[in-house]
C-alpha positions in Angstrom: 37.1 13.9 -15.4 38.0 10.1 -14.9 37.3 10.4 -11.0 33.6 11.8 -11.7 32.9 9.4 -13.7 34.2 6.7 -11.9 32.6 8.2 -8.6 29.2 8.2 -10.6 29.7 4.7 -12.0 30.2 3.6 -7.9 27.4 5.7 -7.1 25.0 3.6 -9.3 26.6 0.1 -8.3 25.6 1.3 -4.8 22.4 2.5 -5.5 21.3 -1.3 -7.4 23.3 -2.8 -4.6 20.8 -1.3 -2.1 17.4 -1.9 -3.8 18.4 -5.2 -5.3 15.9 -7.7 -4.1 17.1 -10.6 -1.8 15.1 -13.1 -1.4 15.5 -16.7 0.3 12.9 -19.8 1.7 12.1 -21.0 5.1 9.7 -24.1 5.4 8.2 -24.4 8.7 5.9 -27.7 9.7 3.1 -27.1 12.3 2.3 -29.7 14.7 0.2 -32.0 13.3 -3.9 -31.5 14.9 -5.4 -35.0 15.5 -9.7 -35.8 15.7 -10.6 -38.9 16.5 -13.7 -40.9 15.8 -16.1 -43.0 17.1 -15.7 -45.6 15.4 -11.7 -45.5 15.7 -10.5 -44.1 12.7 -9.0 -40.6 12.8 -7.7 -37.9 10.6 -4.4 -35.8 10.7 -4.5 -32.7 9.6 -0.9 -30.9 8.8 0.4 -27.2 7.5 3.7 -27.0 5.8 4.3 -23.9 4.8 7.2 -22.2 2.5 7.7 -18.5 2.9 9.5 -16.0 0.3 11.2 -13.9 2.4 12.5 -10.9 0.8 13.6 -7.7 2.2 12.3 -5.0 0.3 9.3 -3.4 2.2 6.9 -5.5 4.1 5.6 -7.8 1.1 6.1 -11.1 0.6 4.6 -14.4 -0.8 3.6 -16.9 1.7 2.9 -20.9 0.2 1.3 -23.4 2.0 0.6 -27.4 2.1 -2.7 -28.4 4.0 -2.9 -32.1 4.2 -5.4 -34.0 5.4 -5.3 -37.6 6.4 -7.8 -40.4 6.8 -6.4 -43.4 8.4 -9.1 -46.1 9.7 -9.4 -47.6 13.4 -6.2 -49.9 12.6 -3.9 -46.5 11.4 -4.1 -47.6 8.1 -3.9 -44.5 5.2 -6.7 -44.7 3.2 -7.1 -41.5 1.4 -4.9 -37.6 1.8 -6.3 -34.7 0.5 -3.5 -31.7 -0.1 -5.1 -28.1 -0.1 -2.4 -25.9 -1.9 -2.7 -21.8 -0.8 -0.6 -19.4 -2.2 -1.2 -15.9 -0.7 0.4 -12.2 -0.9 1.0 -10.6 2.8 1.3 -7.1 3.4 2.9 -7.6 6.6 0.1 -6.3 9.5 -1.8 -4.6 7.1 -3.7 -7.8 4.8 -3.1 -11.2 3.4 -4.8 -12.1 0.2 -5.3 -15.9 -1.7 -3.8 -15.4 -5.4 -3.8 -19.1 -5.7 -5.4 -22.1 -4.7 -5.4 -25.7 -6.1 -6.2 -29.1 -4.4 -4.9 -33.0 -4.9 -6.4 -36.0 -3.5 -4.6 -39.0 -3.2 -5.9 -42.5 -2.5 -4.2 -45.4 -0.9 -6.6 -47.8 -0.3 -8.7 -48.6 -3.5 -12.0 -49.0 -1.9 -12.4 -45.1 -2.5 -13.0 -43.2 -5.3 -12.8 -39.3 -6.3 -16.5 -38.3 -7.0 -15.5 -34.5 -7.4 -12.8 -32.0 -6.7 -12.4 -27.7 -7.0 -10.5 -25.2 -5.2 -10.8 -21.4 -4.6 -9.4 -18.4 -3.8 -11.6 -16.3 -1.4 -9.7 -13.3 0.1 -7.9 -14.2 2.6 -8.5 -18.0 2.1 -7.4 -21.1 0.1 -10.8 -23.4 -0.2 -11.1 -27.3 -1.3 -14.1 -29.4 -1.6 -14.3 -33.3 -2.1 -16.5 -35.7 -2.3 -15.1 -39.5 -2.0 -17.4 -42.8 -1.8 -16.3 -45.9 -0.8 -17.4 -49.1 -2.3 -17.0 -53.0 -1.2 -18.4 -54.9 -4.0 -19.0 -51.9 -6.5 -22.0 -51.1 -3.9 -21.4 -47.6 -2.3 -21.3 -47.8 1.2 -19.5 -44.3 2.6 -19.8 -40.9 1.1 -17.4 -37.9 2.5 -18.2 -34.4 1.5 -15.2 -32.1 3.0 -14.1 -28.9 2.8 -10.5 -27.5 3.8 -9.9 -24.2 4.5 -6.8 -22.6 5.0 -6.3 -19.0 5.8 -3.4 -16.6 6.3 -4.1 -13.9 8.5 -2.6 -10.0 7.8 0.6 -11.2 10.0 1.2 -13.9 7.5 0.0 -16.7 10.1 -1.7 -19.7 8.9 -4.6 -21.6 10.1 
């Protein structure tokens, strides 16, 4: 009577053993894209991404860092803006955005915030901004932008 009871006891240790859910983190950093302008500044636009890889089925959460960068013509930062996606892949099959949020921080006082939001649109993470900058409290650059960044059904970011 003790053995069966022990052997079902083992059984059930197994069995949880097996469908316990493992998970673990791997951040990955893209290679940073680069556009120039014409007047010399440029902008840097990185993807750091943080995966939850776990290894039941083909699900898993997939979190991701957009960051965009304005330096001016002398590679001084003036403003980033941080697109956050979070998104639930279905490994081949979809990708959908369950979260999306957005950040701007400014380094060079000249510019200001006008507006911010961020949405979740399927498959996609979306910001918009709007930033003026002002030399003597007079306006003299306004930057409407829009970040997207997208997760494809293979869990590939973009």
């Amino acid at each position: 009577m003790k053995r069966k009871i022990m052997a079902v006891i083992a059984c059930m240790i197994l069995s949880f053993c097996l469908v316990a859910n493992v998970s673990a983190f791997m951040v990955t950093e893209a290679e940073p894209r680069i556009e120039y302008f014409s007047d010399g500044s440029y902008v840097t636009t990185d993807i750091i991404e943080t995966t939850d890889i776990t290894t039941r089925g083909t699900l898993y959460n997939k979190s991701a860092d957009k960051v965009y960068t304005y330096r001016d013509a002398k590679g001084n930062e003036q403003y980033k803006i941080i697109l956050h996606g979070k998104f639930r892949v279905d490994s081949g099959v979809s990708s959908t955005c369950i979260e999306a949020t957005v950040r701007v921080e400014i380094t060079n006082d000249d510019w200001k915030v006008i507006s911010q939001s961020a949405w979740a649109s399927g498959s996609q993470a979306i910001a918009s901004v709007t930033l003026k900058r002002y030399l003597l409290f007079i306006p003299v650059d306004t930057v409407e932008k829009t970040i997207t960044l997208t997760c494809d059904k293979n869990g590939n970011l973009t």
